[in-house]
N, C-alpha and C positions, 0 to 999 in steps of 0.2 A: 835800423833796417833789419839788421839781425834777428832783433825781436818780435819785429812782424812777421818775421818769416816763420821763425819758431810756432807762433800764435795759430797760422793759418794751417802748419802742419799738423798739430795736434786736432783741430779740430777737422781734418779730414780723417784722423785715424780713430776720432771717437762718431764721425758718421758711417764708417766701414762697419765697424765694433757694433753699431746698433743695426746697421743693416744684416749683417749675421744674425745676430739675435732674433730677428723677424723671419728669416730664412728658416734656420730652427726650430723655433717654436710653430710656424706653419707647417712645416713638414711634420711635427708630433700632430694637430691638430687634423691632418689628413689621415694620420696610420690610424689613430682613434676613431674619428668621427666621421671623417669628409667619405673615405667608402659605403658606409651605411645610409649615409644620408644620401648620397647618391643612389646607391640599388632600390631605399623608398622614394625616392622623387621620380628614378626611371627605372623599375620594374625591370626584370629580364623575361622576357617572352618562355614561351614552354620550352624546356632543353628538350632537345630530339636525342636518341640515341643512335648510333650506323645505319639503323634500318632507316632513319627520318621519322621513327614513331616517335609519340610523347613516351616518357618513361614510367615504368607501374605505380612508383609514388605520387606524382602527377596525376595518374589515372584515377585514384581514390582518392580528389579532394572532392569529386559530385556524387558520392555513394560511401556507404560501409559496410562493411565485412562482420557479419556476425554467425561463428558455427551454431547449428540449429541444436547442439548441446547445451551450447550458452545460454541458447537466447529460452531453452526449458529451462535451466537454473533460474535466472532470471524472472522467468512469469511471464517473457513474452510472446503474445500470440499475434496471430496474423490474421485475415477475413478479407472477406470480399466487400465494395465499395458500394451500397442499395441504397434506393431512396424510400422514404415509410412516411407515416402521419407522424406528427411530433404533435403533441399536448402540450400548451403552456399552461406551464403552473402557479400559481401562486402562492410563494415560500409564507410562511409564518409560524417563528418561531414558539417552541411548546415542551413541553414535559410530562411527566409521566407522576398522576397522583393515586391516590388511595380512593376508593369509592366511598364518597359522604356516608355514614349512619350503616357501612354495611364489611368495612374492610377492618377498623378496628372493632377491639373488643377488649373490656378491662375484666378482670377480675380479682373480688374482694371479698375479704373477711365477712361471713356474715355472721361471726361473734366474735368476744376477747378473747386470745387465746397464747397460746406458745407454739410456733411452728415445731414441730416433732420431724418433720421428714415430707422430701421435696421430690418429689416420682417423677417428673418432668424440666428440661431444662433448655433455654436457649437452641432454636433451629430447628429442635425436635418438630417433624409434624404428630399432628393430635386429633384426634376422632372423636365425634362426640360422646360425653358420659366417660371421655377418660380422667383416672384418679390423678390429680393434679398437686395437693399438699393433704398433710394431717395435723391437726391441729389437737393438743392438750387444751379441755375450758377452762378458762381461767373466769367463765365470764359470773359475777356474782348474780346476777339478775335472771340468769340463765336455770344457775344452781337452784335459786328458791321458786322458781316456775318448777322446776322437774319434782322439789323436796312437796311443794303442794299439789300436785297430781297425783304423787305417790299416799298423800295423806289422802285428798276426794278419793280414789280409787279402795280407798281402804276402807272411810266411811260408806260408799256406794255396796261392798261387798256387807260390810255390816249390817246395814240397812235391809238388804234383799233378805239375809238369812232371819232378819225377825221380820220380814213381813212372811214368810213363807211358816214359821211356827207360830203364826198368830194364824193363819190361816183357817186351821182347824178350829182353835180354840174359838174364833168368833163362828161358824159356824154350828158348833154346839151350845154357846150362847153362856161360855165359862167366860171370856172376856167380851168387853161392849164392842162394836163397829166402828165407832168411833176411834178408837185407838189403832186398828188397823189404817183404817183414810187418813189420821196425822201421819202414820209411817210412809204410806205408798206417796202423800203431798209432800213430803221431807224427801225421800227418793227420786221424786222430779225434779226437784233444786239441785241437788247434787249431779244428777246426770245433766244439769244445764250449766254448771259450775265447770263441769268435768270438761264438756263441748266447749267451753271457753280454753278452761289450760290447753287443750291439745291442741287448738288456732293461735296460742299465745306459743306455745314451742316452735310452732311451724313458722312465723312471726319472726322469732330470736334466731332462726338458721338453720333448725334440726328439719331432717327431713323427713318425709314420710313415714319410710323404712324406720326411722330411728325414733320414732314419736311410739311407733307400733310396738316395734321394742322396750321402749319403757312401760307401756299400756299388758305387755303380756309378760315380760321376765320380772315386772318391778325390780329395776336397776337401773342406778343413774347415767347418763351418759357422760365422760368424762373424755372423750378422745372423736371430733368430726372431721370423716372425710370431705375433703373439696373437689368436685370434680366440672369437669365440663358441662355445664348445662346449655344446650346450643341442639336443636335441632337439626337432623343429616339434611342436604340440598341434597335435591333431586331433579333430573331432567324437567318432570313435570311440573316445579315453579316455575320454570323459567320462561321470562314474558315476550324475549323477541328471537330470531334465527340466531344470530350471534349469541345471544346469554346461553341457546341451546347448545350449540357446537361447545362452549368451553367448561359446559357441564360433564359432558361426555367427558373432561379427562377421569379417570378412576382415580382411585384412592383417597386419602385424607386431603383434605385441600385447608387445613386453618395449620399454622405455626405457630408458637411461644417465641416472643419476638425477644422480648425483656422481663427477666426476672426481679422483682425490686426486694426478696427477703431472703432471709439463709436459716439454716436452724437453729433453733436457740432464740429464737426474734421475738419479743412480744408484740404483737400485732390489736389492734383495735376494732370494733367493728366498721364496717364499711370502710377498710385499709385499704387500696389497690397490692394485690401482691403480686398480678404477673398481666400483661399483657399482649392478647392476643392478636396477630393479624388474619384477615384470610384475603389472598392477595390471588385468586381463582380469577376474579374480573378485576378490571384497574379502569379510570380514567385517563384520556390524554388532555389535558388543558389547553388550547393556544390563545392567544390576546390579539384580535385584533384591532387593525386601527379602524376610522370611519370611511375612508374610501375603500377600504374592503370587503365590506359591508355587505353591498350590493352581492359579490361573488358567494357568499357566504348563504345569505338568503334563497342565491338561486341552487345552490345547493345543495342545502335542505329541501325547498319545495320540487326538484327532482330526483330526489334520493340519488344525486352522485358518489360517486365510491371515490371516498378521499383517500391522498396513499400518506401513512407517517414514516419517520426513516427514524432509528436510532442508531448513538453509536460512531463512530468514527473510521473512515478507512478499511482495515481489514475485518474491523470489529462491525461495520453497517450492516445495518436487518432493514429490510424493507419490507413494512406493513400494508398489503393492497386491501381495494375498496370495505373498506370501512367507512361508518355512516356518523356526520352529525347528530347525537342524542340533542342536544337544549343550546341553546344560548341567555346568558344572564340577560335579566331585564334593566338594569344598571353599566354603567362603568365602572370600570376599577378609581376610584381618586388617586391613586397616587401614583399610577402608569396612563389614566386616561383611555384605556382600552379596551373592551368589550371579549368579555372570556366567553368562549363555548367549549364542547364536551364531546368526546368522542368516547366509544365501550370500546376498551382492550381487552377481549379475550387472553386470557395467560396461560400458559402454558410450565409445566416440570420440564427442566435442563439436564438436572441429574438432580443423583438419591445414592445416599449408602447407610448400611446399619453400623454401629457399635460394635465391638464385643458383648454389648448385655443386650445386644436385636434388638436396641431403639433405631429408630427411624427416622434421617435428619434430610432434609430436600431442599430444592437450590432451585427458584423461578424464572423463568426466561426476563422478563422485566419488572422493573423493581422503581419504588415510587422514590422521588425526586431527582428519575433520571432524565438528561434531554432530551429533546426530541425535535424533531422537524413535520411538519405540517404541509402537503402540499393539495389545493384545490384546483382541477381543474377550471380553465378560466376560455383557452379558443383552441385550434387545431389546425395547426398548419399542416396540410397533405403538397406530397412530393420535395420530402427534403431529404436532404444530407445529411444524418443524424450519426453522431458517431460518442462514444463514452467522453468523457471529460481526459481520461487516462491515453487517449488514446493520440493529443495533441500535447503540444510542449511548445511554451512562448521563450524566445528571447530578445531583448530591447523589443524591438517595436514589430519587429517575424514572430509569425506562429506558422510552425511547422507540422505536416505530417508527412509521416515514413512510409513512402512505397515500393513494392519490390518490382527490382528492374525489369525491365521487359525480356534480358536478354536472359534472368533468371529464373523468369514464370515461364519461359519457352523451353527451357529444359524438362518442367515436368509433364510437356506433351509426347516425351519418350515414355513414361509410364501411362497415360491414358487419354482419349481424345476428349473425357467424360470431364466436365467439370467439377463434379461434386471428388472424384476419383483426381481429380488434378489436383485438389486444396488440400485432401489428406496426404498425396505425396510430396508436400513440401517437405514433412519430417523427413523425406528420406534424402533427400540433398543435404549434401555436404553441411552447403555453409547459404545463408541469405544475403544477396546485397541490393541494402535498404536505401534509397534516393530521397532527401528531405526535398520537399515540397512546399511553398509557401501556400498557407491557404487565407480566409478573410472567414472570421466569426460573426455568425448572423445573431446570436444568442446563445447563453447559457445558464444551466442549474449544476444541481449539487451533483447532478449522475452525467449528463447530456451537452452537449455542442449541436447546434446547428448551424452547419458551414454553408458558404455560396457556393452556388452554381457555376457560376463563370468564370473559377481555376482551373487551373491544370488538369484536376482530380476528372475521370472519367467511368463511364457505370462499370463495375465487375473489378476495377482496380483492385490490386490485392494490397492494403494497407495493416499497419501496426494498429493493434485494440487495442492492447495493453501494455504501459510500463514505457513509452516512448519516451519517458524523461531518460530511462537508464542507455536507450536508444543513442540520443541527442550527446550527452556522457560520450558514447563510445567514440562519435563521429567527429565531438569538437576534438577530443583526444587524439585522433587520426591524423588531425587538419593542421597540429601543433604536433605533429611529432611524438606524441607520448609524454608529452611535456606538461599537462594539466591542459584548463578547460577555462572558459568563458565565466564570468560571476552574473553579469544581466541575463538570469535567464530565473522561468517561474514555471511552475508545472505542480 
């Protein structure tokens, strides 16, 4: 009896024991958790402050605060809300090449020799007829063309001086006629022997100048300048408006791109020792596919003005109406797509001399750079068209930033003038900017075209530019200062 009793008490003081224990540990599991998970499961309504108003934390979770200091740091600007034509384009991607048979240019040895000395180098621009290398001849074929000119040239002088003392003498009938016509018949072989060497020098490299020189000093040539032989462009080649316009730029328009010899070099005839660019005009390439086809076509047959973009972000250049030159009659095999050609006019970025006044210049575009291609294609009139920069997505919202109403009413203290209203934004203090949800009708690489049927209203003053750094400031607001949201794209 005893034992049951014992039995039944222990096991009431080890159901106490566990009910503590649950006691316990529920109580830790509320000081941790159970509060939080209650204030997210039921929300506390807006705290009022003595007055009954929300409190100013509260107040900027539907706007943000940015000093108009800032928001010039930043890049950000403001604008009014219009509706315009929007152009669809049609993107295709392209690049930046070398004009076929007219951008390069080699230049070669045109005998054997030993480079002596290099007057041009790498970047240098070059004019034509400028002195480019000098060359010791080494060439042996060269040698015995010059050693036999100098030999006809000698007989040709000989020959003249006995036909001129025979002259008399066959006149007074001391020597026959005959031996005068064998000399004067011998003197036309010679001078047709002579017209041979001087086409054979011209032939082997020597030029002009230096053929004339052997024919007047008798002296062998042992040392040829190379220089640029390339006739100047002028306005008046040029075959269409655009070739005209990027004539006009002045100055030297060819470079020394690549040097391929140094001094000291033996070089061969027909060697390439440098190569020239002249990169004055370019081509833009793009590939299209076959349902692009059709646009491409009607573009050509109405002389549309296509726009190219290069470049990236701060670095974009945007190329306006510029025209389809050709499309290939072929596809490419092994992309399947159908290239045409658009004339890039080029343009000098910058130039600076040397300490020795060479001349080195730097092109606005430069061949196997990117490029973008856009064709007009249809025209949507009365839209909403606003920069690409000037929206910011997150998860599945796309936002834009508008200034509050209660903020664009202030600068009616400085002017009743509209245009007078938007420059005095700069003079307020600070901007507060309200996100907005909007709905994307389409976009490109520059443009959005938004709906109509948001929020957004005409003359609304909105963010152009940098509303990602915007969106940044706001989700930072919204948390405290405590970082920001990761699903977002801009």
């Amino acid at each position: 009896m005893s034992s049951a009793a014992n039995s039944k008490s222990q096991r009431l003081q080890n159901l106490v024991l566990v009910g503590l224990a649950v006691l316990v540990i529920g109580a830790l599991i509320w000081i941790f958790v159970g509060r939080d998970l209650v204030s997210q499961l039921f929300p506390a309504r807006d705290l009022l402050d003595e007055t009954g108003e929300t409190s100013d934390e509260d107040d900027h979770h539907d706007h943000v605060d940015i000093s108009v200091a800032a928001a010039k740091s930043l890049g950000i600007t403001l604008g009014p809300l219009t509706r315009s034509t929007y152009t669809r384009m049609l993107h295709i991607p392209a690049s930046v090449i070398e004009k076929p048979g007219q951008s390069n240019l080699s230049v070669t040895s045109p005998i054997q020799g030993i480079i002596t000395e290099i007057h041009r180098f790498p970047g240098q621009a070059l004019e034509p007829d400028d002195l480019l290398f000098t060359l010791r001849v080494t060439d042996e074929a060269l040698e015995a063309a010059q050693l036999s000119l100098l030999e006809i040239l000698t007989r040709v002088a000989v020959t003249e001086r006995e036909i001129e003392r025979l002259d008399p003498l066959t006149e007074s009938g001391v020597v026959v006629g005959r031996r005068k016509l064998e000399m004067e018949y011998q003197l036309k072989q010679l001078e047709s022997e002579r017209a041979a060497r001087l086409q054979e020098l011209k032939l082997r490299g020597l030029s002009a100048e230096q053929v004339e020189r052997i024919v007047q000093y008798r002296e062998l040539i042992n040392q040829v300048e190379i220089r640029l032989n390339i006739l100047p462009i002028s306005v008046s080649t040029a075959h269409t408006e655009q070739d005209a316009d990027a004539e006009k730029n002045p100055g030297p328009i060819y470079t020394l791109e690549q040097l391929n010899v140094f001094p000291g070099l033996s070089v061969n005839k027909g060697q390439e020792l440098c190569h020239i660019a002249n990169h004055h005009n370019l081509y833009v390439r793009a590939d299209a596919f076959d349902s692009d086809l059709v646009h491409i076509r009607r573009a050509m047959e109405r002389q549309l003005g296509v726009v190219v973009e290069t470049g990236e972000k701060e670095s974009r250049e945007r190329i306006e109406d510029l025209r389809i030159m050709y499309m290939d009659n072929h596809a490419d095999l092994q992309s399947q797509t159908f290239p045409f050609y658009l004339l890039l006019p080029n343009q000098v970025v910058a130039e600076q001399r040397d300490s020795a006044g060479r001349l080195f210049r730097s092109w606005r575009f430069k061949p196997g750079q990117r490029a973008h291609v856009y064709l007009p294609v249809e025209q949507w009139p009365d839209q909403i068209v606003l920069p690409r920069d000037a929206v910011v997505r997150s998860g599945p919202e796309t936002y834009v930033f508008r200034l509050t109403e209660d903020n664009w009413r202030e600068t009616e203290r400085i002017s009743d003038d509209f245009a007078a209203q938007l420059a005095g934004l700069e003079r307020l203090p600070e901007w507060e900017l309200e996100p907005v949800p909007v709905q994307v009708l389409h976009q490109d690489r520059q443009f959005l075209v938004l709906a109509t049927d948001g929020e957004l209203t005409l003359n609304d003053i909105v963010v152009t530019s940098r509303a990602y750094q915007v969106f940044l400031a706001w989700k930072m607001q919204l948390s405290g200062g405590g970082g920001h949201d990761q699903d977002h794209d801009h």
